[in-house]
C-alpha positions as a printed NumPy array, in Angstrom:
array([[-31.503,  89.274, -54.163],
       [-29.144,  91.304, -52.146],
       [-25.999,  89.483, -53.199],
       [-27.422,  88.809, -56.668],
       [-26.743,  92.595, -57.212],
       [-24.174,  92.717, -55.771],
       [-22.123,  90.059, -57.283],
       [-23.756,  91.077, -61.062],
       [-22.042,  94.756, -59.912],
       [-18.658,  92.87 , -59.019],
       [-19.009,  91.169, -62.653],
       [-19.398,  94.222, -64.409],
       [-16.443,  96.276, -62.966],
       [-14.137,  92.965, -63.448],
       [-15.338,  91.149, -66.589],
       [-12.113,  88.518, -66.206],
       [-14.189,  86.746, -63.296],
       [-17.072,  85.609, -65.386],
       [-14.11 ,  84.607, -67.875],
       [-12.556,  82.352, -65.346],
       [-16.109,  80.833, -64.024],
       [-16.614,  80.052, -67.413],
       [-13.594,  78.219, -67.935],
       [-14.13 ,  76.018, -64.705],
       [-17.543,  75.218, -66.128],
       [-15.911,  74.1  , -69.087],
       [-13.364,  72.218, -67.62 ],
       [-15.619,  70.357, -65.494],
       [-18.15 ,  69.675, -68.176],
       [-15.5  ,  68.153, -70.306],
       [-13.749,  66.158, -67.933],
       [-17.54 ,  65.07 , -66.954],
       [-17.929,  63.868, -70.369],
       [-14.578,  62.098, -70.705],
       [-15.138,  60.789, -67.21 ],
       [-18.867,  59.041, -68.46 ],
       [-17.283,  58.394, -72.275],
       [-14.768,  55.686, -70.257],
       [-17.151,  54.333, -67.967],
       [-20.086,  53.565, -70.616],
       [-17.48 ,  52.633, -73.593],
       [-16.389,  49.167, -72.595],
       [-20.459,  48.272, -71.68 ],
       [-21.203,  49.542, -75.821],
       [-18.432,  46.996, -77.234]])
């Protein structure tokens, strides 16, 4: 709970963090996606 806080305090003095978290989620989602797209694809044809 303790670092909760304190990293939601860190987050709202430097709103850019969350900005670059959410762009690694994104870029790790996606490449998940493109990763599973090319293993499944030649099992579909």
């Amino acid at each position: 709970m303790l670092a909760a806080s304190l990293i939601a305090k860190l987050l709202q003095k430097h709103r850019w963090i969350a900005y670059v978290g959410l762009a690694i989620i994104l870029y790790v989602a996606l490449e998940m996606i493109y990763r599973g797209f090319l293993e499944v694809f030649p099992n579909v044809t």
